[in-house]
C-alpha positions in Angstrom: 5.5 -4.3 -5.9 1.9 -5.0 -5.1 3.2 -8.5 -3.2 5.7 -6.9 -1.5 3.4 -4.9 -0.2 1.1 -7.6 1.2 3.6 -9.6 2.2 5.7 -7.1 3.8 8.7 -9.5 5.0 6.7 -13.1 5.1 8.6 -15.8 4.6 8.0 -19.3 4.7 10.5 -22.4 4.2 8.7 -25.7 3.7 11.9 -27.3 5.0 11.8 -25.4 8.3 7.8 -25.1 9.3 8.4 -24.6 13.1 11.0 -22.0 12.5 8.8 -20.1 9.5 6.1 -20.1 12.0 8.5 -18.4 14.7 9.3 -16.0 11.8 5.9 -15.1 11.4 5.3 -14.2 15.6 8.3 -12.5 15.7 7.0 -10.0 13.1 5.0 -8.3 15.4 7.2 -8.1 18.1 5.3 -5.7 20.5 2.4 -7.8 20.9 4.3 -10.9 21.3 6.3 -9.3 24.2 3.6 -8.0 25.9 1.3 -11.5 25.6 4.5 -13.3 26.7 4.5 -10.8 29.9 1.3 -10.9 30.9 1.3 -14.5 30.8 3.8 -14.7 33.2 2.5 -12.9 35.4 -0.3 -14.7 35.1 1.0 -18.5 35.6 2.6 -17.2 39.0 -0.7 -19.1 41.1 0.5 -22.5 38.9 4.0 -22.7 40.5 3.7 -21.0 43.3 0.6 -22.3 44.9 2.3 -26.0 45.7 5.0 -23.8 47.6 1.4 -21.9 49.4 0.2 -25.6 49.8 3.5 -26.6 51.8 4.0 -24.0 54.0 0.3 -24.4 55.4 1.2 -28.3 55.7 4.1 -27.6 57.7 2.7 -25.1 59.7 -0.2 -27.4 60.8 2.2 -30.8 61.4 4.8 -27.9 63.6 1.1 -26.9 65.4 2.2 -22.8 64.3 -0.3 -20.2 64.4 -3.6 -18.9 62.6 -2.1 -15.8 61.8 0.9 -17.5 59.6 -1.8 -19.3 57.9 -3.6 -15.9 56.8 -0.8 -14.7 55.8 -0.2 -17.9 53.0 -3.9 -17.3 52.2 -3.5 -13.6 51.4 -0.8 -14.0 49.3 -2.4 -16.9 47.4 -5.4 -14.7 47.0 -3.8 -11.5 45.6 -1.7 -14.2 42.8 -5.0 -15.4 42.1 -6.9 -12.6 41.5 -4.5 -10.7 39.1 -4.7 -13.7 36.5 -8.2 -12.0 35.2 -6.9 -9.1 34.4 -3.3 -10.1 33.1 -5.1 -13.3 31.2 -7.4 -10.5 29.4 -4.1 -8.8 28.3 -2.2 -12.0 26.9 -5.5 -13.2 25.3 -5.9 -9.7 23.4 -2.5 -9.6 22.7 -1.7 -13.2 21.2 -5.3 -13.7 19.6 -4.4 -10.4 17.7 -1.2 -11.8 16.5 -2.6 -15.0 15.7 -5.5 -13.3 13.4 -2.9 -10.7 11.9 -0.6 -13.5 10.7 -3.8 -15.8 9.2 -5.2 -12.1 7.5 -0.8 -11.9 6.6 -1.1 -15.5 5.0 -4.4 -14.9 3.1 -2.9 -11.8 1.5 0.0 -13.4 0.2 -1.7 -16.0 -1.2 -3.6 -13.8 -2.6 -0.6 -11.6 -4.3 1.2 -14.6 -4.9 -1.5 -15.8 -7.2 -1.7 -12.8 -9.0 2.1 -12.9 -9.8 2.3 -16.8 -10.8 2.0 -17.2 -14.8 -1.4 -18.1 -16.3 0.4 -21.6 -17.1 0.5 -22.1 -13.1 -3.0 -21.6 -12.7 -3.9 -23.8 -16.1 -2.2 -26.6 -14.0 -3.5 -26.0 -10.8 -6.9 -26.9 -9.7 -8.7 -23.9 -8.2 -10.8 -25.9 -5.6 -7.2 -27.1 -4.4 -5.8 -23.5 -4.3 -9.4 -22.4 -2.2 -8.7 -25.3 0.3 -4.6 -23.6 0.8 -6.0 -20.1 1.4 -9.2 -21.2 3.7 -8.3 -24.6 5.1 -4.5 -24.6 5.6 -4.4 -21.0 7.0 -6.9 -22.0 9.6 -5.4 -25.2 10.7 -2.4 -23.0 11.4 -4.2 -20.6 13.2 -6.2 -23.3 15.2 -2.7 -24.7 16.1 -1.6 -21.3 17.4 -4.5 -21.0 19.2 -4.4 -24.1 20.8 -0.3 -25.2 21.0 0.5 -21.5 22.7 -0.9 -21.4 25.5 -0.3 -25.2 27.1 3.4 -24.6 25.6 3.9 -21.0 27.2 2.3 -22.7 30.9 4.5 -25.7 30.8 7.7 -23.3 29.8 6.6 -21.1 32.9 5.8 -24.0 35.4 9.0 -25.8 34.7 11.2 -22.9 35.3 9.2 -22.1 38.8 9.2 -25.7 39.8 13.0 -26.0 38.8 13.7 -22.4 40.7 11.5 -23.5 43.9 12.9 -26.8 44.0 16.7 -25.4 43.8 15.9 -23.3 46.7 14.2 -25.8 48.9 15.3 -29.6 48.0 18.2 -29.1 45.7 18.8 -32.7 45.7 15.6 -33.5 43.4 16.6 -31.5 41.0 17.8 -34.7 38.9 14.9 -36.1 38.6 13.1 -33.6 36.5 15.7 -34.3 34.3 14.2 -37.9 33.2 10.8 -36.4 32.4 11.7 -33.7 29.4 14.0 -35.6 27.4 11.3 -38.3 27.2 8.6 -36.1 26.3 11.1 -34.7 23.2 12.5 -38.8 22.9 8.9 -39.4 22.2 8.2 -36.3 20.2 11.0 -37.2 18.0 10.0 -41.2 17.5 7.0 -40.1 16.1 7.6 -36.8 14.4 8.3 -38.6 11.3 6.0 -40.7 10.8 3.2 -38.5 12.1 4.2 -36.3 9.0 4.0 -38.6 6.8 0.6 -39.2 7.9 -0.3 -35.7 7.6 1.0 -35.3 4.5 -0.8 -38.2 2.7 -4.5 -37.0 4.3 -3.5 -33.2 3.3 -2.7 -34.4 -0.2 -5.9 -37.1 0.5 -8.2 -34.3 1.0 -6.8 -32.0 -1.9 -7.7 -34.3 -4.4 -11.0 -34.9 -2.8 -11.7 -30.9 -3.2 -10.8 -31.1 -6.6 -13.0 -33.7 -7.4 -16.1 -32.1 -5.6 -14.9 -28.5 -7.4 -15.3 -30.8 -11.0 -18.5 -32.0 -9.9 -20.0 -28.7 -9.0 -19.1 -27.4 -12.1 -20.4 -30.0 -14.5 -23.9 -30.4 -12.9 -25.8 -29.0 -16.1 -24.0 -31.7 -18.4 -24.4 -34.6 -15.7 -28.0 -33.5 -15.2 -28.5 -33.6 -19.0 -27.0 -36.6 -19.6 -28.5 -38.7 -16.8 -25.2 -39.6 -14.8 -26.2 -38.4 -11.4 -24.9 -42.1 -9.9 -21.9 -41.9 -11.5 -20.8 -37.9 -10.6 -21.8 -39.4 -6.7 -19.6 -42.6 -7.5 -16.4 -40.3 -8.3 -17.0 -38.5 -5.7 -17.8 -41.6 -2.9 -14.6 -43.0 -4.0 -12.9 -39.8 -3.1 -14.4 -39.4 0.0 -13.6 -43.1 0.8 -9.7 -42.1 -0.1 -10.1 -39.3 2.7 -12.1 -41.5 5.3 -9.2 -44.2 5.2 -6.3 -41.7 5.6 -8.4 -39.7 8.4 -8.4 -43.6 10.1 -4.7 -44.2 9.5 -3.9 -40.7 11.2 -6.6 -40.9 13.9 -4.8 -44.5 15.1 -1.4 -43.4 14.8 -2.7 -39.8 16.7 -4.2 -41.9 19.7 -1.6 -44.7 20.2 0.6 -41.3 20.6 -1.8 -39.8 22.7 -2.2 -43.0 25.1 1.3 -44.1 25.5 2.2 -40.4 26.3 -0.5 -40.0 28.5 0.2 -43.4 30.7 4.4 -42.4 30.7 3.7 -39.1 31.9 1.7 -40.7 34.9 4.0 -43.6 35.7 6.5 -40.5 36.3 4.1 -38.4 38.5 3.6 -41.5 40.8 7.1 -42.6 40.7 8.3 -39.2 41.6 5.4 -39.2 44.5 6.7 -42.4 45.9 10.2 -41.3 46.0 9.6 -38.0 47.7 7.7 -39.9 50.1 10.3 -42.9 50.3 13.0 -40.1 51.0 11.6 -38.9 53.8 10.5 -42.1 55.6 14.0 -43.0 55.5 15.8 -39.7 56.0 17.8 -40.2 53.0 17.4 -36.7 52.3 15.9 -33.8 55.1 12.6 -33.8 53.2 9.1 -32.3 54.7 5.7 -33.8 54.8 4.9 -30.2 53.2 8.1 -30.5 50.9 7.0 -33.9 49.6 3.4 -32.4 48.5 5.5 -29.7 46.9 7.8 -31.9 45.0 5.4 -34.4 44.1 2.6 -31.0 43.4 5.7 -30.0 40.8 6.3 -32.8 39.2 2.6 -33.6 38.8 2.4 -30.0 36.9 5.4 -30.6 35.1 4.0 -34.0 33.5 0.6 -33.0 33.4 2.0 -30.1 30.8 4.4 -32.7 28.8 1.5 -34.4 28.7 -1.1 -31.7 27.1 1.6 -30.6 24.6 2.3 -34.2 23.5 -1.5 -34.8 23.5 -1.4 -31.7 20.7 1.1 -33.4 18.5 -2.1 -34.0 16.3 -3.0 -30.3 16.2 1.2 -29.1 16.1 1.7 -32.5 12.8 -1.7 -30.5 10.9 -0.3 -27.0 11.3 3.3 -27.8 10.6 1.7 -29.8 7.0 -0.6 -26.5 6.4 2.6 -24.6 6.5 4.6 -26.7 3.7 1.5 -26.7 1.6 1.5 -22.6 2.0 4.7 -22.9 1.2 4.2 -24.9 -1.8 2.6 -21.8 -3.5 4.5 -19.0 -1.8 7.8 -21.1 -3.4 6.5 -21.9 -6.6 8.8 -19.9 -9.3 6.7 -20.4 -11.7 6.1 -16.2 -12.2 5.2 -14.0 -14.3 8.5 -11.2 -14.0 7.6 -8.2 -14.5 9.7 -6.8 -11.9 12.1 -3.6 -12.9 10.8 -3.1 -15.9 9.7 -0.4 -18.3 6.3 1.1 -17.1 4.0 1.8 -19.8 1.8 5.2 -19.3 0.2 5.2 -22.7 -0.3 3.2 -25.9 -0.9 3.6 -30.0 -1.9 0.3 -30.3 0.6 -1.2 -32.7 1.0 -4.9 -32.6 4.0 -6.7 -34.0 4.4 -11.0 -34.1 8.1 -11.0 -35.6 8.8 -14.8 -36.5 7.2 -15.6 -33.2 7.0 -19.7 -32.4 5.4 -20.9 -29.2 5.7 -24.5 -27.8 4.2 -25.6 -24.9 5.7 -27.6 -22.5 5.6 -31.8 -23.1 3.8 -31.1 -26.2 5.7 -32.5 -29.5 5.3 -29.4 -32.0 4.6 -25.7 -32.0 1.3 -24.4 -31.4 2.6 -21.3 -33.4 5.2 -21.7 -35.8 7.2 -18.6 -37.3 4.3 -16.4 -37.6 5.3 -12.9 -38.6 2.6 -10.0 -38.3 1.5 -6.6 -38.2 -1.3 -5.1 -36.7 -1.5 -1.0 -36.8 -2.8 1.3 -34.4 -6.8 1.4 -34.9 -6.9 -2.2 -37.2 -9.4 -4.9 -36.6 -7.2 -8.2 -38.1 -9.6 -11.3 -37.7 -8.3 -14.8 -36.9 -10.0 -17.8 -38.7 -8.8 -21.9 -38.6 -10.2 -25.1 -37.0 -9.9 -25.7 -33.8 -6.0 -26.4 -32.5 -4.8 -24.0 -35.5 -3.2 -21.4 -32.4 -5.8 -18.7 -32.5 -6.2 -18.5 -28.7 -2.5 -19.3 -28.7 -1.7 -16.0 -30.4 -4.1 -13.9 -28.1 -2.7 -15.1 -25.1 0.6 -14.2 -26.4 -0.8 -10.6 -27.6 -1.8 -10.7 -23.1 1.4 -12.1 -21.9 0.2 -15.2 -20.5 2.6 -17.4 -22.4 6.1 -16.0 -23.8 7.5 -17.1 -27.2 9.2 -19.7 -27.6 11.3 -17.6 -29.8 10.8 -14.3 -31.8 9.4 -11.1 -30.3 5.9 -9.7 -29.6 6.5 -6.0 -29.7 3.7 -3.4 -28.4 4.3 0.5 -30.5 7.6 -1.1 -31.6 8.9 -2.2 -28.1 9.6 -5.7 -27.0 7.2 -7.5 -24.5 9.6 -8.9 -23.2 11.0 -5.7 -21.8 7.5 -4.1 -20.6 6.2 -4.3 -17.2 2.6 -6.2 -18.9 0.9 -5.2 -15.9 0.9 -1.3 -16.8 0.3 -2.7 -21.0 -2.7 -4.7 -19.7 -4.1 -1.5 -18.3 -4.8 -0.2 -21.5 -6.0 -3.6 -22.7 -10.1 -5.2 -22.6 -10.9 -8.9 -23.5 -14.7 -10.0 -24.0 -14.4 -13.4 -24.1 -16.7 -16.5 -25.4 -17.8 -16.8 -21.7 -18.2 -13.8 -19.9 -17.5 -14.2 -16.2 -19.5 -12.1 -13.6 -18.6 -12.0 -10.0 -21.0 -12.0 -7.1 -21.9 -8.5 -6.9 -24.4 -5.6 -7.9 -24.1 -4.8 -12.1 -22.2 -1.3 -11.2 -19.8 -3.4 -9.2 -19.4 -5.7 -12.3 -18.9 -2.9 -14.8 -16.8 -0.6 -12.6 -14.5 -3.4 -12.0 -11.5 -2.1 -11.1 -12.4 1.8 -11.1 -13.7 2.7 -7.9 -14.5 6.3 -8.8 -15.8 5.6 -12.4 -18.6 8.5 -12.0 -22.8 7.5 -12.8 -22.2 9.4 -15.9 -19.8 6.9 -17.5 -21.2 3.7 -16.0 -24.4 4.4 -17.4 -23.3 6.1 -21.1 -21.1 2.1 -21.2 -24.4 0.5 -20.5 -26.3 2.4 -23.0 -23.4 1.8 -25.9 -23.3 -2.1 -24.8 -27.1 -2.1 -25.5 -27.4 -2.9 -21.6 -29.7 -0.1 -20.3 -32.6 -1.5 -21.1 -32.8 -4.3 -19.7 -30.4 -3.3 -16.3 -33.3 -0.1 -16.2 -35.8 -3.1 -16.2 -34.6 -4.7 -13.2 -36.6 -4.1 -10.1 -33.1 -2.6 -8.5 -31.5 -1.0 -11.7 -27.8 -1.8 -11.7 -27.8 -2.5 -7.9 -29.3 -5.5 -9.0 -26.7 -8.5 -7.5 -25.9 -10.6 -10.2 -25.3 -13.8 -8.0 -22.3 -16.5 -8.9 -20.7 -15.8 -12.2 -23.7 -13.8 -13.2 -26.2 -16.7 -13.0 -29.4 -14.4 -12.8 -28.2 -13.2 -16.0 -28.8 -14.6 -19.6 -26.2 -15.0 -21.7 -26.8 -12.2 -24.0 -27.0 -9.9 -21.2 -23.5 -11.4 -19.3 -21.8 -10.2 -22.2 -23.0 -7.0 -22.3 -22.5 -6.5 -19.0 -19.0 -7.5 -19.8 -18.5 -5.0 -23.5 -20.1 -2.0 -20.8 -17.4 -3.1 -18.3 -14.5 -2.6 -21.5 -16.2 0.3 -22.7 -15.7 1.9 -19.1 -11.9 1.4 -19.3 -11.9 3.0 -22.6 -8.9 0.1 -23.8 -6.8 1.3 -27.0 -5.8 -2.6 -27.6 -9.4 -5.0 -27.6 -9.8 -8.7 -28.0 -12.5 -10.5 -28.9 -12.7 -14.7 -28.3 -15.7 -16.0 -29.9 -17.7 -13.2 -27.9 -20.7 -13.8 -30.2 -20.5 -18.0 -30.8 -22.8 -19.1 -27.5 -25.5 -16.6 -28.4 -28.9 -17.0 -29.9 -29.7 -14.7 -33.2 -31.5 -12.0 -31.3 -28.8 -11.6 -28.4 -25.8 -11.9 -31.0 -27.4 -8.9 -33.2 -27.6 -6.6 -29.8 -24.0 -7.7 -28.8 -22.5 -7.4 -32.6 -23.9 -4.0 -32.8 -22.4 -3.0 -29.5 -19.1 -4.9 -29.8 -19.0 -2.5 -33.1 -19.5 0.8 -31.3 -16.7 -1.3 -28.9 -13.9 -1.5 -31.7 -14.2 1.9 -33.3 -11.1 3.6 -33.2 -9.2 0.9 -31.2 -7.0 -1.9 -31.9 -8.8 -4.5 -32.2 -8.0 -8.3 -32.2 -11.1 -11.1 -33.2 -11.1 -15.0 -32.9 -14.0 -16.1 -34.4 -15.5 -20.0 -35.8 -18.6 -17.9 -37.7 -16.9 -16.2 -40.2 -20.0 -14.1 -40.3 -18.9 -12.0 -37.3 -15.4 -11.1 -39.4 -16.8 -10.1 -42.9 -15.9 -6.2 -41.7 -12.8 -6.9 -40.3 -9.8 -4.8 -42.2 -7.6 -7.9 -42.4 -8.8 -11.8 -41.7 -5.9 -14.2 -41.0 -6.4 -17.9 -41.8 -4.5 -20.3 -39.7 -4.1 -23.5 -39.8 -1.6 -26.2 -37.5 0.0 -23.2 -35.8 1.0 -21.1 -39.3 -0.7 -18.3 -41.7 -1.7 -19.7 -44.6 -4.0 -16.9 -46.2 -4.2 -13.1 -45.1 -6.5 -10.5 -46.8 -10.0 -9.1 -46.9 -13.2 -11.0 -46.7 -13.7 -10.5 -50.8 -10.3 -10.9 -51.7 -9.9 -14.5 -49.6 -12.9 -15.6 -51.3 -11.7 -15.0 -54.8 -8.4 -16.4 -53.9 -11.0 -19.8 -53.7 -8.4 -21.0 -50.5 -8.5 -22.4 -47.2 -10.4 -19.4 -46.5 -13.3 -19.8 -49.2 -13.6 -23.4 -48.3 -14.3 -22.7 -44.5 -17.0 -20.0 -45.9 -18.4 -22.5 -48.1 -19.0 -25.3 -45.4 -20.7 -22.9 -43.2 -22.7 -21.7 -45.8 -24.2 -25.0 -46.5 
């Protein structure tokens, strides 16, 4: 629902760009009809002003009279000066539907990516899905802005010029027929290829954002390990990729732009000549004023074949931004939760009934007929060496993956009937690595309530063991945070984070490793919250310091995707298993 309503009736076929981008004009028809009428009206001075032009010529070479020629001149002036006012209009007009349709594109990339499945967004890179929403929505705009307005005036200029021409020297007429079907031969000789082209430094310049996204992110460990030349090497041969695909479509771009350039000319002069040859010779009753006219027309006919081939660049860029829109807009890869069952409320019991889950390419299960219970209120702990399915079995407590086979049922219901959404609401997950975004530390904890009143925001901080240090900061909690909480510590990130779950008082709560990248003192002040956190709720922990899970009601042990040991802290130790060996090697 929440796409539908961003999107509204978007739709784009990577198959048919030029047609999708139509689609997207037309769905704002009232602007478009008015920017298409004021620009009209105000093209009338570029066709008519050659028919101005030859009726002064004429009326000097007959020696007619002054008055005749004010007349011309007053008509040419009114023509003239209503294009300010009717260019204002289209320009408001188009610009508007040109801005509404990138802001339409944004937000349905935006929806979209909310609705694709968690495995979509494992595989994509996030630098490459920033570059789709930013770059390739404003290449499209760009080629709006600049393709409408030559295309419009040559549309406009060749049906006056055709019109005028009719009605003065019908006979010409034939020879604006050589000049558009070369323009489109030529269009179409290099439409392929020129995609091609586009496609390759698109694809060119994906990978290259990727590769700067991967640098960004692993400054600290190249800084720390000395490899400075070698995070600038991978990222000089990626710009090198780019630089020799930009030359590639650069030459192909301006042996288009040159040959259509000189072809367009050849034709102006040609058609100038042959005007002029007509009349010397009387082979037709043409005008000195009629051959300015003609050759005036055709002139403005090939000058605007011209621009519009000239912005086959531009047109190739736009029409490859609009296939790689497309590309996530037409990914199926979703996560459905589409017509069905709304959840308004849960208990909090959690049910793994023989559940298995492979993912896809890998040889074996990363769970493997695990069958659970977890009752309403229960803290179960989840133990095993790294690869055992742990973070498997959380994700499919979430939704993000779906068994393989078996059921995940939520207060005795399938998951696979629920709406997860509306479950999710009454779900909070602290996780090894808090993420902050770039906002004050209400903004942070409030996420996603609005209205959450001071009250509540600050009674979270104060059971997260937050206050303190937020009531410490020169701005309180309109302190900004900055990037993904970087003027935070990492003890205090995560309490930001067990304030922002506390605030959405959550009946089902998962912990990942919330405690394993903190020092001693910070891990005592977020255990002691994370306790006041899990009381009375559901409560799911992964944890490699089996420390943190002594209290838990149940610990689970497992190992290559199955349970191998279930019980207390005191019992699994007695039972001298998996369990007590674990314990023993981090005791020692």
């Amino acid at each position: 629902m929440l796409e539908k309503a961003l999107t509204g009736d978007l739709r784009i076929d990577s198959s048919r760009p030029a047609r999708s981008v139509l689609r997207l004009l037309a769905r704002r028809p009232g602007r478009m009809t008015i920017a298409v009428a004021a620009f009209t009206l105000k093209e009338i001075p570029m066709w008519f002003l050659p028919v101005v032009t030859a009726a002064v010529i004429d009326i000097v070479a007959t020696g007619g009279s002054v008055r005749d020629v004010l007349v011309w001149f007053a008509v040419a002036a009114v023509l003239l000066v209503q294009n300010f006012p009717n260019h204002l209009v289209y320009t408001h007009n188009f610009m508007t539907v040109v801005r509404d349709t990138g802001a339409d594109l944004r937000n349905a990339l935006a929806a979209r990516l909310q609705s694709l499945s968690i495995g979509y967004h494992t595989r994509a890179s996030s630098s490459v899905v920033q570059t789709k929403v930013v770059r390739d929505v404003e290449n499209i705009e760009v080629m709006l802005q600049q393709v409408g307005h030559p295309l419009l005036s040559s549309l406009v200029v060749l049906a006056g010029a055709v019109t005028m021409t009719a009605l003065k020297v019908p006979e010409f007429l034939p020879v604006y027929l050589l000049a558009v079907p070369l323009a489109l031969g030529m269009r179409w000789a290099t439409a392929r290829r020129s995609r091609e082209r586009n496609e390759q430094f698109r694809r060119e310049i994906e990978g290259f954002a990727s590769r700067v996204g991967e640098m960004a992110s692993l400054i600290p460990i190249t800084r720390a390990h000395g490899l400075e030349r070698t995070a600038v090497t991978r990222v000089a041969a990626g710009a090198d990729d780019v630089r020799r695909a930009g030359l590639h479509l650069d030459m192909m771009n301006g042996r288009v732009a040159s040959l259509s350039w000189v072809t367009m000319q050849l034709l102006g002069v040609a058609c100038l000549a042959l005007a002029a040859t007509f009349s010397l010779t009387g082979l037709l009753p043409v005008t000195a004023g009629e051959v300015v006219l003609l050759s005036s027309y055709f002139a403005l006919l090939t000058q605007g074949l011209t621009q519009l081939l000239m912005l086959i660049p531009v047109t190739a860029r736009g029409m490859e931004s609009v296939r790689s829109i497309a590309e996530v807009l037409e990914e199926p890869d979703l996560e459905e939760n589409e017509g069905r069952r709304r959840v308004d409320a849960v208990s909090g019991e959690l049910v793994l009934d023989r559940v298995h889950h492979r993912y896809p390419g890998s040889d074996g299960d990363a769970l493997h007929d695990v069958t659970l219970t977890v009752a309403a209120g229960e803290t179960v702990a989840f133990v095993g060496s790294s690869g055992s399915g742990k973070s498997t079995l959380l994700n499919l407590v979430l939704g993000f993956v779906r068994p393989t086979s078996g059921r995940v049922l939520v207060d005795g219901v399938d998951a696979q009937e629920l709406d997860l959404r509306t479950v999710r609401r009454h779900v909070s997950v602290v996780p090894q690595e808090s993420v902050l975004f770039e906002g004050t530390i209400r903004d942070n904890v409030a996420y996603g309530i609005p209205d959450a009143p001071d009250e509540m925001i600050r009674a979270a901080l104060r059971e997260a063991n937050a206050l303190g240090f937020v009531d410490a900061l020169p701005q309180g909690w309109d302190t900004v945070v900055g990037e993904r909480g970087a003027r935070l510590s990492g003890g205090q990130r995560q309490r930001i984070a067990i304030a922002r779950a506390l605030v959405r008082d959550p009946r089902i709560l998962l912990l990942d490793e919330a405690t394993s990248a903190l020092d001693v003192a910070s891990e005592n002040l977020v255990r002691e919250a994370l306790g006041r956190l899990m009381r009375g709720r559901t409560t799911l922990v992964v944890a490699h310091r089996l420390s943190t899970v002594r209290q838990a009601d149940r610990i689970v042990v497992l190992e290559h995707g199955r349970v191998v040991e279930e019980g207390s802290h005191d019992a699994l130790l007695a039972r001298g298993g998996r369990y007590a060996a674990l314990h023993a090697t981090q005791a020692s």
